[in-house]
N, C-alpha and C positions, 0 to 999 in steps of 0.2 A: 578493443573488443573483437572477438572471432565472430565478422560478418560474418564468412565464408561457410563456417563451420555451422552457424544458424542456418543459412540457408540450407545448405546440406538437409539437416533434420528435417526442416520441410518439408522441401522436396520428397523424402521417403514418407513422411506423414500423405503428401497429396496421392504419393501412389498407392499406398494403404488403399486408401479412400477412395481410391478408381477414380482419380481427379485429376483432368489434364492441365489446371491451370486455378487459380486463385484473386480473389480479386481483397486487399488491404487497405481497409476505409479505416481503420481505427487508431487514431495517432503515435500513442506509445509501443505498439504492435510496427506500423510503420519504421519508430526510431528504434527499435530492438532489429529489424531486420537489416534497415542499410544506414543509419545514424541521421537521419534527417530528423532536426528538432521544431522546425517551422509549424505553422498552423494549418495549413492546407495544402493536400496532396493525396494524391492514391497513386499506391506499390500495385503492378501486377506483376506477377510469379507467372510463368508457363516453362516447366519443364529447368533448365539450367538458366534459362533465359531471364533478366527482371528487368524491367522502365519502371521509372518511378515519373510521376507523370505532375506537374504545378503550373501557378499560371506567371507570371511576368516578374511579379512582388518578388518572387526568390529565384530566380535567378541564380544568381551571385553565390547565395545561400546554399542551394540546393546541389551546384555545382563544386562548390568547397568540400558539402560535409556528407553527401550520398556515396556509398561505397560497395561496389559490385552490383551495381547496378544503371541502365543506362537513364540519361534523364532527358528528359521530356517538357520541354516549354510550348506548349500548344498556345494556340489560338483561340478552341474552341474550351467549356469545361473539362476539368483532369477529367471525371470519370466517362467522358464521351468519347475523350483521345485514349484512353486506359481501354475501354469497352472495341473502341474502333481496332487498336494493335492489338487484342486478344482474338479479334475475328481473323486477321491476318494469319495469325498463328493455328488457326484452324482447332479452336478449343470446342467440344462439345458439352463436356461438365465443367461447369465453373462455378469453383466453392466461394461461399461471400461470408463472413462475418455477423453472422444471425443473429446474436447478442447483441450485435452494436451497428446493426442497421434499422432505421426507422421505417414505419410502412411508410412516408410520405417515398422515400429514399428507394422500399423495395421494391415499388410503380416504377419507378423511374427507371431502374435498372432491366424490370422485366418489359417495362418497352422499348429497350435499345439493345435489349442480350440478342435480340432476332434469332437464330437455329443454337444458341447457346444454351443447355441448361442449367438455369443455375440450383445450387445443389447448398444447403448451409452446411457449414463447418463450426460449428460451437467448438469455443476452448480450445482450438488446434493450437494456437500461437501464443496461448495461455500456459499448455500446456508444458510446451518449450521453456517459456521465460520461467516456470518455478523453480527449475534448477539452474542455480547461478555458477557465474563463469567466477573464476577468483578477480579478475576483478571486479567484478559487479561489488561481488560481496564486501572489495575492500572500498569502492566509493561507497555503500551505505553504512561501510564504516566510519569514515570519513564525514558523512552528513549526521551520523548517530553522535560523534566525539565532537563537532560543533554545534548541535545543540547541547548535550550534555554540560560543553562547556559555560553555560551561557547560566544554569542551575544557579551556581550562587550569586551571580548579579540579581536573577529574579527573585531570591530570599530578599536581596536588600528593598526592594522594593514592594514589599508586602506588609503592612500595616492596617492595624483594626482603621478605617474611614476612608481609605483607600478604596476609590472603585474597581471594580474586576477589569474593567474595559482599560482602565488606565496599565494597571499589570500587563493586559495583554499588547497595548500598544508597545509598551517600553520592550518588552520581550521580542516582539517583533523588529523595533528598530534596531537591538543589540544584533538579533539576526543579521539582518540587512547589513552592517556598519561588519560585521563579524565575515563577510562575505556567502551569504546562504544566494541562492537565487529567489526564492518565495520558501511561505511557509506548507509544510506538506497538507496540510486542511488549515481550517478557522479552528482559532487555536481553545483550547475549552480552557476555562479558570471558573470554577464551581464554589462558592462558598456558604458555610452554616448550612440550611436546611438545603439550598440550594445545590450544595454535594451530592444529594440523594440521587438526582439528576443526572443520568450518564452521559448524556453530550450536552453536559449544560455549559452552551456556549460564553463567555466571560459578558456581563449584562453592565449597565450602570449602578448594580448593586453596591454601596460599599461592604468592604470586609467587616465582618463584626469581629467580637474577641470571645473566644470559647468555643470554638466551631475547626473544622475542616475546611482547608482547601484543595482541591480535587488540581492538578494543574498536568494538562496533557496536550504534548506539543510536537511538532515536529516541523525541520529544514527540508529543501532541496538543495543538493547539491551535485553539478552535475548530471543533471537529469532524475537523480537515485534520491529517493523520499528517506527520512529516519522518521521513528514514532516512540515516544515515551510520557510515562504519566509516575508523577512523582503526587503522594497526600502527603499535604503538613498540616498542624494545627496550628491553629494561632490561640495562644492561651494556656494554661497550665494543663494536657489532657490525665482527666481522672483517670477511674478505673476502667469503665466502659469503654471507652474510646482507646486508651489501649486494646482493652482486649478485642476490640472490633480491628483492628489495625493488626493484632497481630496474627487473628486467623486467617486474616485477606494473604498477608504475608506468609506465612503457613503453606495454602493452598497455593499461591504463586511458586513457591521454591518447589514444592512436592511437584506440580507440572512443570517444571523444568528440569527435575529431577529425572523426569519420565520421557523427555525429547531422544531417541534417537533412532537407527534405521530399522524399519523394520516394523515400527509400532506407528499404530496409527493416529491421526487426528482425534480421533474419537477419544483414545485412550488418554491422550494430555489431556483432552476437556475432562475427563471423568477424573481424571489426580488432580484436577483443583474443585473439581464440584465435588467429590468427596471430601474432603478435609471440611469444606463447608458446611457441608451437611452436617457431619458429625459435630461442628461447633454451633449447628442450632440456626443458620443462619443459610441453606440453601434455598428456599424461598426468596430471601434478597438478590441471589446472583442472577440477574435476569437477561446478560447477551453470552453469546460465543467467549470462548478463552482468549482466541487471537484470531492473525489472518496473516495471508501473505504479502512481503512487504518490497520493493523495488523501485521499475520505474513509474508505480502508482501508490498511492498509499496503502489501497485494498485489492489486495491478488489474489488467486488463489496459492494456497489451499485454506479453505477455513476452518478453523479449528474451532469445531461445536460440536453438540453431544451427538452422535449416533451417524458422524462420519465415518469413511474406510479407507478414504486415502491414504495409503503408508508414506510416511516419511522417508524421504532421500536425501544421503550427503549432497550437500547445496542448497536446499532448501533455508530460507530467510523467512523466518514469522515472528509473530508477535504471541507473547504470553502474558494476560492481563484481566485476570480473574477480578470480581469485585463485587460490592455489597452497597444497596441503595435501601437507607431504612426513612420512610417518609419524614417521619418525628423526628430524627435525629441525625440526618446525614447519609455520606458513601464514602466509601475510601476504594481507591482500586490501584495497583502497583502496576507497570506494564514495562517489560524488557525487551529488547527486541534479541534472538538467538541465530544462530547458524547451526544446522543439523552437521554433524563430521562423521567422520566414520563408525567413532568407536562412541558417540553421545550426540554434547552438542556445546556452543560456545553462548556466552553471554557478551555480547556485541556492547552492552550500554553497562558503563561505568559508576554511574551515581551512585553514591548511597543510598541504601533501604531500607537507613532502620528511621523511626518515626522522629519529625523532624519538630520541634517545640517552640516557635517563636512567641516571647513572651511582648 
């Protein structure tokens, strides 16, 4: 990974912003800067200069995998020994992490910054990691092609009396034994009416026969999250249920047909709310298309209606339009893409066409 080169950008972002210096509370923000994967620690930035600041527990840790940056085993709390060597350094704005500091947390700070002001920085270091280095892009490829692989073992285990919770277990063990580190969220297994439900998490329901199962899942691997959502029926599906499955699918390929530089957020949401609509059924599509995908599951940029964010080569999201009809179910398709120059790439491999377990 180009630490170096992250920091860099920074740095020109903090002078932007008439900002002598930075204070990094927020962990994936942290491990994007100097590779520290641990649980607690604060990075401060001032100028060329970085400490990354933890207490005893990593040690060992922190010294192995911190990189262009000096480290810091205090005594006292990181962000008291981080706060104490920013004053050294004669910082008078110091940017904090707005979004992802709590008031208990911005007390704390504003009574130890003493002549410091601190200044928020929203999405600065967000706004860095949406554009992916090649390898980033190819670890979430890598974590997208072991889950994906893991697809048809989870068909074998999908039977009408079968509970959801059981599916989701075996999935996740296959994971774990498959080498994932954790699953990128709670993994959803939605079934029958129970489909309608977009993050309807895998329940003690058993499978019925005639119904939808909604199954959307994702790995860590390596730090880099994958995210995909496969419907299958169980049952012979009629007419309806195709044709529900095929507008979903429709509007999924139309907005990925529509990913590349230059157009915006907005405009992929609206190539798969379109198609919907026209099939009668925009009323049911009721979240965003997608989101940005990395070392979290949900990044920016979000891709929902009446964004502006344009698209840039490197950019990693999700396309995952869907339709939740109370009475009868939901079906939602989701790929995960890489923006490229001239389009975009389809990262996830699975098949798409409707899958029939009788």
């Amino acid at each position: 990974m180009d630490y170096r080169g992250r920091e860099k950008k920074l740095a020109e972002r903090l002078r932007a912003a008439r900002l002598d210096a930075c204070l990094v509370t927020h962990l994936p923000n942290i491990r994007y800067l100097c590779g520290f994967t641990g649980s607690a620690g604060v990075l401060a930035v001032a100028g060329s200069k970085l400490a990354f600041f933890t207490d005893g527990r990593y040690t060992t840790q922190a010294r192995a995998e911190v990189k262009g940056a000096r480290v810091v085993v205090g005594k006292r709390a990181a962000l008291t020994e981080a706060l104490a060597w920013l004053k050294r350094q004669r910082v008078r704005r110091l940017g904090f992490e707005a979004e992802h500091v709590p008031f208990a947390l911005y007390r704390h700070l504003s009574g130890e910054a003493g002549k410091m002001r601190l200044v928020p920085m929203p999405g600065v270091i967000e706004r860095l990691r949406m554009i992916k280095e090649r390898e980033e892009v190819e670890q979430i490829r890598a974590a997208i092609l072991l889950a994906s692989g893991l697809f048809d073992h989870l068909l074998n285990t999908i039977k009408p009396g079968v509970k959801e919770s059981d599916v989701a277990a075996e999935l996740e063990h296959a994971a774990r034994r498959d080498g994932a580190e954790g699953m990128s969220f709670e993994t959803i297994v939605a079934s029958g009416l129970r489909s309608a439900l977009p993050h309807g998490r895998a329940s003690a329901q058993p499978i019925q026969k005639n119904g939808f199962v909604i199954l959307d899942f994702g790995v860590i691997l390596a730090g880099y999250c994958s995210d995909m959502t496969r419907t299958i029926y169980v049952g012979a599906p009629g007419k309806r249920p195709t044709e529900l499955y095929r507008a979903v699918l429709d509007a999924q390929l139309a907005a990925i047909a529509s990913v590349s530089p230059g157009k915006t957020v907005g405009e992929v949401d609206q190539a798969a709310r379109f198609r919907l609509q026209k099939a009668g059924l925009g009323r049911y599509f009721t979240h965003s298309t997608g989101h940005g995908v990395g070392l979290e599951i949900h990044e920016p940029p979000r891709v929902a209606k009446g964004q502006a964010e344009p698209l840039e080569p490197g950019m990693v999201i999700t396309v995952e339009p869907g339709v939740y009809l109370p009475d009868e179910g939901g079906v939602r398709i989701e790929d995960v893409v890489v923006v490229t120059q001239n389009g975009c790439e389809v990262l996830t491999p699975t098949t798409k066409e409707l899958i029939a377990l009788e």
